[in-house]
C-alpha positions in Angstrom: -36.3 17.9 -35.5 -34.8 15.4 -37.2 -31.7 15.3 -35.5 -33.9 15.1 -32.2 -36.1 12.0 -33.9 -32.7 10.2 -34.6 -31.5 10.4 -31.5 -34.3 9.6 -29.3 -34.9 6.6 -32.0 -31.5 5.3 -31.2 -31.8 5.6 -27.2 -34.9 3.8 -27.5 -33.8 0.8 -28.8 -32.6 -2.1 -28.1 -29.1 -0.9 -30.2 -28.5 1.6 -27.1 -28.0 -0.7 -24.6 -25.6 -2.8 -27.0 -23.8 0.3 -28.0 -23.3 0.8 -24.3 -22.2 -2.1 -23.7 -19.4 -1.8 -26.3 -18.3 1.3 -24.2 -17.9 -0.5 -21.3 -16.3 -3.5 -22.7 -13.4 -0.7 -24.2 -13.6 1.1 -20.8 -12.6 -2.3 -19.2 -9.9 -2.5 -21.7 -8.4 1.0 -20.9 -8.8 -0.4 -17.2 -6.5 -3.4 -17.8 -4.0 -1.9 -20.4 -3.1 1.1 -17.4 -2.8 -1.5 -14.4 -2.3 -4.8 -14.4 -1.3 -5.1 -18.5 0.8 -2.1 -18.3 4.1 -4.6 -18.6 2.5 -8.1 -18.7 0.3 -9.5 -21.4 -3.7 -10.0 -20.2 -4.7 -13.3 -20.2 -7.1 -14.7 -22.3 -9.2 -16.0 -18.7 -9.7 -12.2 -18.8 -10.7 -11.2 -21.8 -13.3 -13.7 -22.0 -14.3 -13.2 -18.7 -14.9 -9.8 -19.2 -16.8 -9.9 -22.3 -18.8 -12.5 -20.7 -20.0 -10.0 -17.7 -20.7 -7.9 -20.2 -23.0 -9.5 -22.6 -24.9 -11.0 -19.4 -26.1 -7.4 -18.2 -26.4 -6.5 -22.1 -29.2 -9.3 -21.9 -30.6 -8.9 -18.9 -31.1 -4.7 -19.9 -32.2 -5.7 -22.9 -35.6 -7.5 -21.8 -36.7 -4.7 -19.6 -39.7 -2.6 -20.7 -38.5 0.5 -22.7 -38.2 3.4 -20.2 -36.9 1.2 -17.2 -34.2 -0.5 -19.9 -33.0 3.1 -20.8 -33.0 4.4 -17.2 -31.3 1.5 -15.4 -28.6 1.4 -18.9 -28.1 4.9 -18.0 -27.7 4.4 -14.7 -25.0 1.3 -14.8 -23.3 2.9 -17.3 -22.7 5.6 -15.2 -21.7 3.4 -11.9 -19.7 1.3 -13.8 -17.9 3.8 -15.5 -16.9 5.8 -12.0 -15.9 2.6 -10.6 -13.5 1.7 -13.6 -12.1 5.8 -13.6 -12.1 5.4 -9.5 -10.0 2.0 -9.7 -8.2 3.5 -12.4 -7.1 6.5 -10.3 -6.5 4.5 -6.7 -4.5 2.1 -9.2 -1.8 4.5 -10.2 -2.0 5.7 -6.7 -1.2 2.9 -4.6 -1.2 -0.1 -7.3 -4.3 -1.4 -5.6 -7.8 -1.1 -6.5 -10.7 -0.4 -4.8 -12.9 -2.5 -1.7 -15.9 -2.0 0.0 -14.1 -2.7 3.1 -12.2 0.7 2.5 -15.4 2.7 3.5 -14.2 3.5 7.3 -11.3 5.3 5.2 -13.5 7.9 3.7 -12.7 10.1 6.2 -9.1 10.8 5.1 -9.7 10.7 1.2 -8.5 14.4 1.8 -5.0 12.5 1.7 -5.2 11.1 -1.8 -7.0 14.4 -2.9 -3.6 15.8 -2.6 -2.0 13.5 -4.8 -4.3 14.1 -7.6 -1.6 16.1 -9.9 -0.3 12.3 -10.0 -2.7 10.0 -10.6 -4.7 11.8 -13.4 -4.0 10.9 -16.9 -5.7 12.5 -19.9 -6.9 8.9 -21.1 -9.3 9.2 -18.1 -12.0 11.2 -19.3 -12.8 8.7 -21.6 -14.2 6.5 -18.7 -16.4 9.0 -18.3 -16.9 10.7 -22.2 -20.4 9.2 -22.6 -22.0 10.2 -19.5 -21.1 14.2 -20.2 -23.2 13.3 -23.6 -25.7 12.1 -22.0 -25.9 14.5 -19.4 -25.6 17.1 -21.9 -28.4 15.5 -24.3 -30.8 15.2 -21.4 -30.2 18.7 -20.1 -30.8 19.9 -23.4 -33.9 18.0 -23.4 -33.0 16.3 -26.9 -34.0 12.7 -25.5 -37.5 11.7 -25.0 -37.9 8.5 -23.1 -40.6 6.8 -25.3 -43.4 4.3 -23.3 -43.3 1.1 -24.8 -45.6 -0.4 -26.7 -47.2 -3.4 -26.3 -44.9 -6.0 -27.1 -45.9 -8.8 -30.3 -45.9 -12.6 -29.5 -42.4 -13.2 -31.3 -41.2 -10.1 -29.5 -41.8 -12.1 -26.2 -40.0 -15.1 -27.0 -37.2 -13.0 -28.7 -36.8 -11.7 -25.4 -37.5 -14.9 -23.1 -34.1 -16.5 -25.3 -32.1 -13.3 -24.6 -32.9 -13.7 -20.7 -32.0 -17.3 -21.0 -28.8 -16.6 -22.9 -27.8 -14.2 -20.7 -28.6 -16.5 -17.7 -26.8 -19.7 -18.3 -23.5 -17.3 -19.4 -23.7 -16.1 -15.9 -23.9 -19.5 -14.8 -21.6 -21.6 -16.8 -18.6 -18.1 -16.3 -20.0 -15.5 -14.0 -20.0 -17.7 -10.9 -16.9 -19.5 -11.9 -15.0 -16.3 -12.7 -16.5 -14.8 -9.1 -15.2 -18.1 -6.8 -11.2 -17.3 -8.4 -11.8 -13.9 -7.0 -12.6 -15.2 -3.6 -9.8 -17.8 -3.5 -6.9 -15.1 -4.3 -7.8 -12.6 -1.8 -4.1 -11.2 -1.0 -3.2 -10.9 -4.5 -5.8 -8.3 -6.0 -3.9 -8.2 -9.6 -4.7 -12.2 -9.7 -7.8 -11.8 -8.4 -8.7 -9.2 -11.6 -6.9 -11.6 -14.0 -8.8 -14.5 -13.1 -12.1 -12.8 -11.9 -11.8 -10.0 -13.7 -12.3 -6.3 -12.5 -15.9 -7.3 -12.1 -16.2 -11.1 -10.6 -13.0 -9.1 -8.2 -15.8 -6.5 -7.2 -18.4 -9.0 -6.5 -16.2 -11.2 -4.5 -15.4 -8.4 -2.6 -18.3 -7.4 -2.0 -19.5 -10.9 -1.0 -15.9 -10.9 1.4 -16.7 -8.0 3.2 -19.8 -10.0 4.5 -18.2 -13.4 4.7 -14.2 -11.9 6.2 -14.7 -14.1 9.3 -16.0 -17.5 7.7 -13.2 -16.9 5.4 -10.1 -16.9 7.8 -8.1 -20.2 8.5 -8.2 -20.1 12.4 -11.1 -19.2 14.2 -9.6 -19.7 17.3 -6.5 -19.0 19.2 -4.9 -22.5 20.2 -5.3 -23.4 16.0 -3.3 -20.9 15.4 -0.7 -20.6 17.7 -0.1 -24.4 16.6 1.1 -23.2 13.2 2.8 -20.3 14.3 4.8 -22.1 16.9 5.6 -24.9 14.0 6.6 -21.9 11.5 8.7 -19.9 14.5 10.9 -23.1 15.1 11.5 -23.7 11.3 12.9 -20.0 11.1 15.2 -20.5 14.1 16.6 -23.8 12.9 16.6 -22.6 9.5 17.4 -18.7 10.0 18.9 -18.9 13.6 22.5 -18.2 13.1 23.4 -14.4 13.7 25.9 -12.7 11.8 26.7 -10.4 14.0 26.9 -10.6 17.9 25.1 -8.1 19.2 23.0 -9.7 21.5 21.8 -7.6 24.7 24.6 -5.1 23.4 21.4 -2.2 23.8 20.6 -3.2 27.1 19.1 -0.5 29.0 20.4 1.7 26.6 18.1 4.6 25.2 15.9 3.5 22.1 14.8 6.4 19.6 12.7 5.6 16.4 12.3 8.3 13.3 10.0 7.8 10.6 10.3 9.6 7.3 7.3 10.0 5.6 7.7 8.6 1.7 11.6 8.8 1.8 12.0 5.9 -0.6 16.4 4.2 -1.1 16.5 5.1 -4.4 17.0 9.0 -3.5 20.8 8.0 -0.9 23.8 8.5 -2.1 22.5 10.5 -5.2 23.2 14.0 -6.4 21.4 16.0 -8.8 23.3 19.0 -10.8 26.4 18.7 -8.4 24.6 18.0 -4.9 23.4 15.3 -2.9 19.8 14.8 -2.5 20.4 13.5 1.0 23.6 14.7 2.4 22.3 14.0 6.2 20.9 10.9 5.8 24.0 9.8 3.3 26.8 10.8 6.3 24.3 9.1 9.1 24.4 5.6 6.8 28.2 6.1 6.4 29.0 6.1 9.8 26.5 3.9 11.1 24.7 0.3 9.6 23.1 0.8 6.2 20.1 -2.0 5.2 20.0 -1.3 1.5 16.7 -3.5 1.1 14.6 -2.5 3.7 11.3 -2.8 2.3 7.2 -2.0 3.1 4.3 -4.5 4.0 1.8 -2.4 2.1 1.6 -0.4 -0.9 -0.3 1.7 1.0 -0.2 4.3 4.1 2.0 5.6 7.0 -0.2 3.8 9.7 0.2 0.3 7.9 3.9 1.5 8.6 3.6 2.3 12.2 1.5 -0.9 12.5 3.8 -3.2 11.2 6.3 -1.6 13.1 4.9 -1.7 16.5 2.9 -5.2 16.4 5.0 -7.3 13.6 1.7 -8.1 12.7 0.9 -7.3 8.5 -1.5 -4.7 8.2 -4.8 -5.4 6.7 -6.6 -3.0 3.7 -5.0 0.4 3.4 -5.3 2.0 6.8 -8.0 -0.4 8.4 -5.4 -1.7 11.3 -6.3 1.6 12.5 -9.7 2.7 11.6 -11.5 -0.7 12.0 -9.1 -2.7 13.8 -7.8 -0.2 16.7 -9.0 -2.1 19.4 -7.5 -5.0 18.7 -5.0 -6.6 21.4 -1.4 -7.1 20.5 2.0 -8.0 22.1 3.0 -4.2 20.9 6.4 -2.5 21.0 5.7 -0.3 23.7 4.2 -3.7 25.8 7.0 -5.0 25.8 9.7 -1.8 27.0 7.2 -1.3 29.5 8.2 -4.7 31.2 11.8 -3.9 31.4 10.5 0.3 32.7 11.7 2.1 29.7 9.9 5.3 29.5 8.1 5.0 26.5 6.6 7.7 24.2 5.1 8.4 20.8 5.2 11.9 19.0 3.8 13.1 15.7 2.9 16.7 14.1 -0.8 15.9 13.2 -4.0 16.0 15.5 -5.4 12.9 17.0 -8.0 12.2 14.4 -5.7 12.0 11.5 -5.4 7.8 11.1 -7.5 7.5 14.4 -3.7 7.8 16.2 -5.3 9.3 19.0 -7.5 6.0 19.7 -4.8 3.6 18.4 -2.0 5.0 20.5 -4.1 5.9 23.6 -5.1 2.3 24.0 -1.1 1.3 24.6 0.6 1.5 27.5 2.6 4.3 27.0 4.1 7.1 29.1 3.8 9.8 27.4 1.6 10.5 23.7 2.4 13.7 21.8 0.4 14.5 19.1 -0.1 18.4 17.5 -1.6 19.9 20.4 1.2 18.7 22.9 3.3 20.5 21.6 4.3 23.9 22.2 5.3 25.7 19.5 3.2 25.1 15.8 4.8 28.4 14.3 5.4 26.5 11.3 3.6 24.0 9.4 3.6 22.2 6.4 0.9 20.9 4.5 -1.2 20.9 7.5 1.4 18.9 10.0 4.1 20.7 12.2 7.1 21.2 10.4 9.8 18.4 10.9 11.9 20.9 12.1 10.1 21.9 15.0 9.0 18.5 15.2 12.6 17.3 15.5 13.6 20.4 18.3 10.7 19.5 21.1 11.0 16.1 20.5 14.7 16.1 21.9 13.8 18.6 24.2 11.3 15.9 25.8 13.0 13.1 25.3 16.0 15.2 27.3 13.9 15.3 30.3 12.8 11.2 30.2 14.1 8.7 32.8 16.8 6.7 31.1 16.3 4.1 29.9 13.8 5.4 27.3 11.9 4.0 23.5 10.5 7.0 21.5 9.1 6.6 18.5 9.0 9.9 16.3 7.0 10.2 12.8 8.2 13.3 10.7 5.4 14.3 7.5 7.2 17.5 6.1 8.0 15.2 3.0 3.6 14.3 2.5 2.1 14.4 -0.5 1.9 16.5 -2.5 5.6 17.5 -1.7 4.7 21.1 -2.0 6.0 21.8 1.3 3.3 24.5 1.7 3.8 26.4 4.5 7.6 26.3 4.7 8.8 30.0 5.6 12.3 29.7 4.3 12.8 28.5 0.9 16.8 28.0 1.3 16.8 24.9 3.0 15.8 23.2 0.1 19.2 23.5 -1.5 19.2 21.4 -4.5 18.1 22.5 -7.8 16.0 19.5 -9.3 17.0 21.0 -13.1 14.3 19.7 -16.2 12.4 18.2 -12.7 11.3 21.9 -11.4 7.7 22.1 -11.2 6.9 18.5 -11.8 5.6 16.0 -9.2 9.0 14.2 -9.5 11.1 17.2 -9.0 8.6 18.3 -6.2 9.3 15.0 -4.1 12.8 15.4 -4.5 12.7 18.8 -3.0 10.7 17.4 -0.5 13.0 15.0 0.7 16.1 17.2 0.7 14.0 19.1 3.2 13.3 16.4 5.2 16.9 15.1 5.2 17.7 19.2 6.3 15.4 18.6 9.2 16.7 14.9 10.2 20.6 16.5 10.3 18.9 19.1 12.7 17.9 16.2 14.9 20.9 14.4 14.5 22.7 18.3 15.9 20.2 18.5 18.3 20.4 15.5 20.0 24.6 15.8 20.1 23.7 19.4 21.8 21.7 17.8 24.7 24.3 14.9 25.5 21.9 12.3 23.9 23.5 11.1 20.6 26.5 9.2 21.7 24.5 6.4 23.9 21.5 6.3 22.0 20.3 4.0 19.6 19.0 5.4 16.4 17.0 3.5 13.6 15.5 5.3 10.9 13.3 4.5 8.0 10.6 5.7 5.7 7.1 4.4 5.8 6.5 3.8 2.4 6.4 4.8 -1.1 6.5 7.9 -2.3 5.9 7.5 -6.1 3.8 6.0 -8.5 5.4 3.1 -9.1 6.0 3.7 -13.4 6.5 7.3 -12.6 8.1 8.6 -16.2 10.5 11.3 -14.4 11.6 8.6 -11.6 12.6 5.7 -14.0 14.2 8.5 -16.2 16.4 9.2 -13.0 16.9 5.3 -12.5 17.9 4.9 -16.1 21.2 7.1 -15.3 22.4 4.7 -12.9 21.5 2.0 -14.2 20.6 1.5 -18.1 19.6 -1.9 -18.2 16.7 -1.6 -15.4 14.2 -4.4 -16.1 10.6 -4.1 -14.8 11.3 -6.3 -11.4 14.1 -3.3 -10.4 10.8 -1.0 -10.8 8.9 -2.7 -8.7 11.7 -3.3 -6.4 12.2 0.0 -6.1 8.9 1.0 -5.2 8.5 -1.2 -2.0 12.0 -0.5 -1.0 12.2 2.3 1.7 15.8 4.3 3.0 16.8 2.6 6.5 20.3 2.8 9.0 20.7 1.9 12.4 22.8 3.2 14.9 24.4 1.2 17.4 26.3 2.4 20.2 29.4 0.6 20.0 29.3 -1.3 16.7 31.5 -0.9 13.2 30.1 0.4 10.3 28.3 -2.3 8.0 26.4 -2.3 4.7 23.5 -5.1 4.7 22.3 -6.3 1.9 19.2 -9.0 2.7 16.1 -8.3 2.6 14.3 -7.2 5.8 11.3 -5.5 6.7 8.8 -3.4 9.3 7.9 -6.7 10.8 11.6 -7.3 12.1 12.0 -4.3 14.1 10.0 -5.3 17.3 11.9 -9.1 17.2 15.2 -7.0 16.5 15.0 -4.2 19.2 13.8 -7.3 21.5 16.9 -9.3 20.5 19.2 -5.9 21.2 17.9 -4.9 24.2 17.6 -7.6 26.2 13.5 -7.4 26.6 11.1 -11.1 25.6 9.5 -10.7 22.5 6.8 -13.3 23.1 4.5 -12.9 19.4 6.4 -11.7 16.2 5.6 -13.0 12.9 8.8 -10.8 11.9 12.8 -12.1 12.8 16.1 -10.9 14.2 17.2 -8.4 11.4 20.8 -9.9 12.3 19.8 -13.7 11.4 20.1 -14.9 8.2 16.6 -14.8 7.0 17.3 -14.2 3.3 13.2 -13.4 2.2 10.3 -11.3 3.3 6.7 -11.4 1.8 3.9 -7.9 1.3 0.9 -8.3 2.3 -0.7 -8.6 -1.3 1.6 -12.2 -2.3 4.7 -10.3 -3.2 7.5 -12.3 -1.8 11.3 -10.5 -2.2 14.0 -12.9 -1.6 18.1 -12.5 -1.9 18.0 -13.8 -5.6 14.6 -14.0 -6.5 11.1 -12.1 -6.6 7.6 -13.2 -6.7 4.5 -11.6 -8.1 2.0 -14.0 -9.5 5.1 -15.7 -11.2 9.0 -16.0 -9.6 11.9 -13.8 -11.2 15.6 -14.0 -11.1 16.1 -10.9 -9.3 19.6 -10.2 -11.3 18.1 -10.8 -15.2 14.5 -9.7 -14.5 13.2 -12.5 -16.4 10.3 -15.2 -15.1 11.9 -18.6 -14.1 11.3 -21.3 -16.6 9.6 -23.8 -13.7 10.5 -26.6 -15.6 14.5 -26.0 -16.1 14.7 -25.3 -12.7 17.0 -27.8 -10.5 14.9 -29.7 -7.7 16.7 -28.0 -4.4 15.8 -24.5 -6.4 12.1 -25.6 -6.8 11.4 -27.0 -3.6 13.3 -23.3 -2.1 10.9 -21.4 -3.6 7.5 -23.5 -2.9 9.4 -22.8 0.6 9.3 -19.2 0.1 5.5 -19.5 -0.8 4.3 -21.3 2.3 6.4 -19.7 4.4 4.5 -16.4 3.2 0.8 -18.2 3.2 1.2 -19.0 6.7 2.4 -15.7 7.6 -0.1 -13.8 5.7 -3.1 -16.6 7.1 -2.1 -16.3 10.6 -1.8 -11.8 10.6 -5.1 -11.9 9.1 -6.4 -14.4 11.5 -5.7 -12.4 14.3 -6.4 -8.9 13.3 -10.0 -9.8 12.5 -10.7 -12.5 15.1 -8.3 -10.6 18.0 -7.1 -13.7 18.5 -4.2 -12.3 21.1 -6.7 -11.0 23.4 -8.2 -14.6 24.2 -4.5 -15.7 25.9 
């Protein structure tokens, strides 16, 4: 009895909401310290920010009457924490957090389901530690929610000067802290850093609402003002071509593979005596290797695709084809079509996966193939056709196409969570991954050696048919594969290179495998940095075809920077996330040491990326193209 009379004394006071929020002050703490602090110190903006969000809803609980304070403490408590644990988890998953505008998404959170053996840490359950007790107290029926009495004079005014506290905190910070979320809307670690994790959640909350009212153009004309300004500054800056290659694909056949997470750092490596990639490793040899080919998003396979076919940035994880779809744009396939290539799309998954049924069904292509076009689906992994049989058919079809002909092919054998469920013989996985067996890091490897097996049987295939000789092949991976400070993956970076600073990390988690084959051209190694965005302006370029709106550039001009859609901008000798790097040393740029010409560069660089990143947006949620 006693024990039960303590505890119900202390849940009825004033001390348990206090106590509480003490909890969730730590829980933001574990927050910041496994995200955004992981490798740079948290500002002090933050910490007072935080504790400053914290003490208002301490106050505001604290003034309620007794039964509705300890319900609705209970109750926050509980949201808060799950939204701390669920940002924790997404975090580690796609180093992003959390939006409201993510909700049309829900329907493929099977996706990151199956990543779960990568994003949980033990450290998690202590978001989440108090709520079990509570649960646990109130199943047991220990705690007795008391009726409160009537309150004394000096009790009032005790609690009439809490709510005022509480209310000119959230005045004086709360609103302040809020507006810096809403002004660094591409760059969600900034955002948390100024607004904290909660003024960032509020903001976007208050964003979702407000997306259109906070564009810069509202209408076509404004915008293609700017763009026009910003595509003649990359042509007289960027306009010389290093090689000559112009037309040289002219009505030549145009096939696209993309490799589901195959990230660069996996080429040219061998583990215990083999090469991870021996396919893709003799393909690069022979053919043009872009050694920093690198992702718009740290998110999905259809920002990928999207990027790819509209050289547009893609918006939130996966909403440029969930929310977006109908959206007009000057697509790849658009502009083949004008010149009659036959132009198709194929991939192993049904039409509901990433809404590609919709997306793809509204362009104007020849032929769509999704999972049920095909014939044979003897074999599947993790839910989508093999790559394999994938890779067969998809010759087979493209064998029977009017030349000239553009096919885009995405392979997904290599999916989270690299299992490769479903894969009836084991032996073409013929690397041994060593102290990696069994973990997620030795399971993606395996993964990938697969998919590189299946991308040498497209590469026989299409030689068997007649196809490979004339045919131009470009090849990439959509994005990331692994969590960005994966322990295993820098362990197997450290080999190669001991000194790895924190901006090769981070580097190495945007940067995707990528070759081209060109009928007729030398061998090359590229070095610049390119991206998604430049393969509709390049494949325009090669093949003789008008690329009339690209915010991407020739790959073969001398554009030496390309920008993420969160404010990450990569350049030849320098990187940018929320401060600039010297790429070589990893170290931040002392802004005042710097020379003039380096300075005004790099407030280039910024703009440059603004602009881009204003006028994507602009058009993806006004559908700006569709008013020419």
């Amino acid at each position: 009895m006693i024990k039960k009379e303590v505890v119900n004394k202390a849940f009825n006071s004033v001390g348990f909401v206090v106590l509480v929020g003490i909890l969730l002050l730590g829980k933001s703490f574990l927050f910041y310290y496994s995200t955004i602090a992981i490798h740079e110190p948290l500002e002090v903006e933050t910490i007072i920010g935080t504790i400053s969000f914290l003490i208002t809803i301490v106050c505001f609980l604290s003034i309620l009457p007794n039964r509705a304070r300890i319900i609705t403490t209970i109750i926050l408590d509980f949201l808060i924490s799950v939204l701390l644990f669920g940002d924790n988890v997404y975090y580690i998953y796609s180093n992003s957090v959390l939006s409201v505008a993510q909700i049309s998404n829900l329907q493929y959170g099977g996706e990151i389901m199956n990543t779960l053996p990568m994003v949980m840490r033990v450290s998690q359950i202590l978001y989440l530690l108090d709520i079990f007790v509570i649960v646990g107290l109130l199943i047991g029926r220990i705690l007795k929610l008391e009726k409160k009495e009537k309150s004394t004079k000096k009790q009032v005014t005790a609690k009439a000067l809490v709510a005022i506290v509480g209310i000119i905190i959230f005045c004086l910070i709360g609103s302040e802290y809020v507006e810096k979320g809403k002004q660094k809307s591409y760059n969600k670690d900034l955002q948390i850093r100024e607004a904290t994790i909660f003024g960032y959640h509020i903001s976007d909350i208050v964003n979702a609402f407000t997306m259109k009212q906070q564009t810069k153009y509202k209408n076509y004309e404004d915008m293609l003002e700017d763009y026009n300004q910003l595509k003649v500054k990359y042509e007289t800056q960027y306009g010389e071509v290093e090689y000559p290659v112009k037309n040289i694909l002219k009505e030549k056949n145009v096939i696209i593979v993309q490799l589901e997470s195959v990230q660069e750092f996996v080429l040219h490596k061998e583990i215990n005596g083999k090469q991870i990639t021996p396919n893709l490793n003799q393909f690069l040899k022979e053919n043009i290797e872009f050694t920093n080919m690198h992702m718009q998003s740290y998110s999905t396979t259809a920002d990928s695709e999207h990027t790819t076919i509209t050289s547009m940035y893609p918006m939130e994880n996966g909403m440029s084809f969930s929310r977006y779809y109908t959206n007009t744009y000057d697509d790849l396939f658009k502009i083949f079509n004008q010149k009659d290539y036959h132009t198709s799309y194929m991939h192993g998954n049904y039409p509901y996966f990433w809404n590609r049924g919709n997306v793809y069904g509204r362009l104007n292509l020849n032929e769509l193939v999704l999972k049920e076009q095909f014939d044979d689906l003897s074999e599947n992994i993790n839910g989508d056709l093999s790559d394999e049989l994938l890779y067969k058919q998809a010759v087979q079809k493209c064998k029977e196409y009017d030349n000239p002909f553009i096919s885009y092919i995405v392979a997904a054998s290599s999916h989270t969570p690299y299992t490769l469920e479903g894969l009836q013989d084991r032996s073409k996985v013929n690397i041994d991954v060593g102290k990696y067996k069994d973990t997620y890091f030795g399971n993606y490897l395996e993964a990938v050696n697969y998919a590189d097996y299946a991308f040498g049987i497209l590469i026989q295939e299409l030689k068997n048919v007649g196809l490979y000789e004339d045919t131009a092949i470009l090849v990439f991976g959509d994005h990331n594969g692994l969590n960005m400070y994966n322990e295993e993956l820098i362990d197997f970076l450290s080999y190669t290179n001991q000194n790895i600073t924190d901006v090769d990390i981070k580097l190495n988690y945007t940067r995707v495998a990528c070759g081209f084959k060109i009928p007729g051209i030398q061998p090359a190694r590229i070095e610049k940095p390119i991206n998604k965005l430049d393969i509709k302006p390049t494949l325009a370029y090669l093949c003789d075809l008008e690329d009339t709106f690209s915010l991407g550039t020739n790959i073969f001009a001398n554009k030496d920077f390309v920008c993420l859609n969160n404010e990450r901008i990569i350049a030849s000798k320098y990187y940018y996330d929320e401060n600039w790097y010297d790429r070589e040393t990893g170290e931040i740029l002392n802004w005042e040491e710097l020379e003039e010409e380096i300075k005004s560069l790099l407030k280039e660089y910024y703009q440059n990326m603004k602009t881009e990143l204003d006028i994507s947006n602009s058009i993806s949620i006004h559908n700006l193209l569709k008013e020419r």
